[in-house]
N, C-alpha and C positions, 0 to 999 in steps of 0.2 A: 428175823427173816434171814434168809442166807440167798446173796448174788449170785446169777450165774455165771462162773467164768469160763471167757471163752479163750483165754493163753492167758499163761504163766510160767514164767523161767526166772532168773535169777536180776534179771534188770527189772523186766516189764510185767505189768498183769494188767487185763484186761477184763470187762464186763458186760453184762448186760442192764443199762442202769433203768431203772421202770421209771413209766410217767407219773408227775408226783413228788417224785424225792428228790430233796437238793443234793448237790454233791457235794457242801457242806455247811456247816453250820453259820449263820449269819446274825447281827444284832438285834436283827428283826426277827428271827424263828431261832432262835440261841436252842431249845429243846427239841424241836423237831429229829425224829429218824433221819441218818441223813448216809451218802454213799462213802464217804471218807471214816467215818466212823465205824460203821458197819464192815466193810470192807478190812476194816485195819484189826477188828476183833474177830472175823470170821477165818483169818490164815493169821492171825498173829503177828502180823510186821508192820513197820511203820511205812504211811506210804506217802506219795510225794505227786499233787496232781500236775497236770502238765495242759490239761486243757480244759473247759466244761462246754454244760449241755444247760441248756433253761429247765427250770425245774419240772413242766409241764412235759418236755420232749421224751423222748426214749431212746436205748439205740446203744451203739458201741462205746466205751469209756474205759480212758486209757491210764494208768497210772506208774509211775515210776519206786523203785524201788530202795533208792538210795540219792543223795543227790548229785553225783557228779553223771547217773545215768538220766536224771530230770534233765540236767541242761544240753545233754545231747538229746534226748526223747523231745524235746522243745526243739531242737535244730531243726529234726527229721522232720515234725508236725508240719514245719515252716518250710520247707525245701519246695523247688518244683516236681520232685520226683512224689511228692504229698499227693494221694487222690483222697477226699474227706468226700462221700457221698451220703445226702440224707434221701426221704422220700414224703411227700407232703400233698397233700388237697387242694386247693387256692379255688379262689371265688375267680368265675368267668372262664372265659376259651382263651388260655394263652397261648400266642405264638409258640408253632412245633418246637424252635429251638431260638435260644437268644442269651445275652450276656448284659450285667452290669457293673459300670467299676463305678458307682455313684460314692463319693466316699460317706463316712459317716460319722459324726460325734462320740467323742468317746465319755467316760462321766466325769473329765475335766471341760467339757462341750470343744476340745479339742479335736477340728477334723485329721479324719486318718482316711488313707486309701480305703477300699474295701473293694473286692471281686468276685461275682458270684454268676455260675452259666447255669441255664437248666434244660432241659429236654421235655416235652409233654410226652407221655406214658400211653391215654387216654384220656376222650373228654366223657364225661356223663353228666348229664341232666344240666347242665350250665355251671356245672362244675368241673376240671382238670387237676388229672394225678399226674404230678411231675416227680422227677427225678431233679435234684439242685447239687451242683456243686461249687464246695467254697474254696477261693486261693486265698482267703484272708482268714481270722479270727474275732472280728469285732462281733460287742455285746450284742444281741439279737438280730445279726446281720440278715439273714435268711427272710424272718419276718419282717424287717424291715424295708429290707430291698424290694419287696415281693409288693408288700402294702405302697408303694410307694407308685408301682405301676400299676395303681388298682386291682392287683390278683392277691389280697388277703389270704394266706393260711386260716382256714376255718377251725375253730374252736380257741381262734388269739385273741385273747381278753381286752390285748392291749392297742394291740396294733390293726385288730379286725372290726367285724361290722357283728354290734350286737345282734340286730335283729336276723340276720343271717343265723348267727350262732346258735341263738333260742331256738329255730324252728328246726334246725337240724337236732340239735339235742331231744329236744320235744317228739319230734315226729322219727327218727330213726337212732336215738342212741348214742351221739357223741361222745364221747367220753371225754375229752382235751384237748388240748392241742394234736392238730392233724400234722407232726413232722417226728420225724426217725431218723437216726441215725445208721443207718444201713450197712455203709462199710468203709472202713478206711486200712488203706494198704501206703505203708511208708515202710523204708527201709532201718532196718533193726539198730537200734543205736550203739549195740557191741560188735554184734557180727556182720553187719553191712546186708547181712540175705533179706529175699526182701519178708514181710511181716504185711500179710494180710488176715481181718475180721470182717467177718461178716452177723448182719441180727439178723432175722428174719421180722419182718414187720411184726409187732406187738401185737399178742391175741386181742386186746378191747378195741383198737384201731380196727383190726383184721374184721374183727366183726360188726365192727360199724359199715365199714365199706362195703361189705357183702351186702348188708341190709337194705343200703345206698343204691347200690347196682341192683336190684331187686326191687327197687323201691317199697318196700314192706316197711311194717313197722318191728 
């Protein structure tokens, strides 16, 4: 299969990573498809990630090109001038707008900060489409954050409510996890200009949510 990319120059390139594929290979799925591999055969160069995405998400994914451009590409990620915006479904009416710095375990069960605000979009059916944004990078922060005020990203295996899950899949289509990586805009880690992408929500999402909003099967 061949990535879409959405920027490429001589530090950075960019994609659109699909729900599903790791972004690289692990001891547990050593053979699996994955975006680091693909990506590095499909333009020929070796590449250098700088950040990931859960392998169920979708959405913008950013990779460096060399390494002294990875450790400034990791500066920018981290900076306050960093906006990382995803876009996700959660169980319940959550408050219009609110923020968390709950911190979180890392996989040395080491707590670390973590910070994450979101906005509601719309509610349907007792369900709300939010907009989340992250000032941190911890492992599943989003879904955690989120599960943790009882508003579950729908279709989270891990952190969500089965029978929730089942009946959405079952009755309108689910496809995965309900989160995207939308758009992140940071400042270029050669040229300083600033470097904004954007995805457009994933068609199997796109068309789950229609379905949703329609309440059809």
């Amino acid at each position: 299969m061949r990535l879409p990319i959405l920027h490429h120059d001589d530090a950075v390139i960019a994609v659109e990573k699909p729900g599903g594929m790791l972004v690289h290979r692990t001891q547990m799925a050593p053979d699996r498809e994955v975006v680091l591999q693909t990506l590095r055969d499909q333009i020929g160069a070796r590449l250098y990630p700088v950040h990931r995405l859960d392998r169920a998400a979708s959405g913008v994914l950013v990779f460096a090109l060399a390494p002294e451009h990875a450790t400034a590409l990791h500066a920018a990620m981290r900076a306050e001038t960093a906006e990382k915006r995803y876009v996700a479904v959660v169980r319940g009416e959550i408050v219009e707008e609110g923020e968390t710095d709950r911190p979180l375990s890392d996989e040395k069960r080491v707590k670390r900060e973590a910070r994450s605000r979101w906005r509601r979009i719309e509610v349907m059916r007792g369900f709300s489409l939010v907009h989340v944004w992250i000032e941190t990078g911890r492992r599943h922060q989003i879904r955690r954050h989120l599960a943790h005020l009882a508003h579950q990203i729908v279709g989270d295996t891990t952190h969500g409510k089965g029978r929730i899950n089942r009946w959405l899949r079952d009755e309108y289509g689910l496809p995965r996890l309900f989160l995207h990586a939308e758009r992140l805009a940071i400042d270029h880690p050669t040229t300083g200009e600033r470097l904004v992408l954007e995805s457009p929500l994933a068609p199997d999402l796109a068309g789950f949510l229609e379905r949703f909003r329609e309440g059809t099967e």
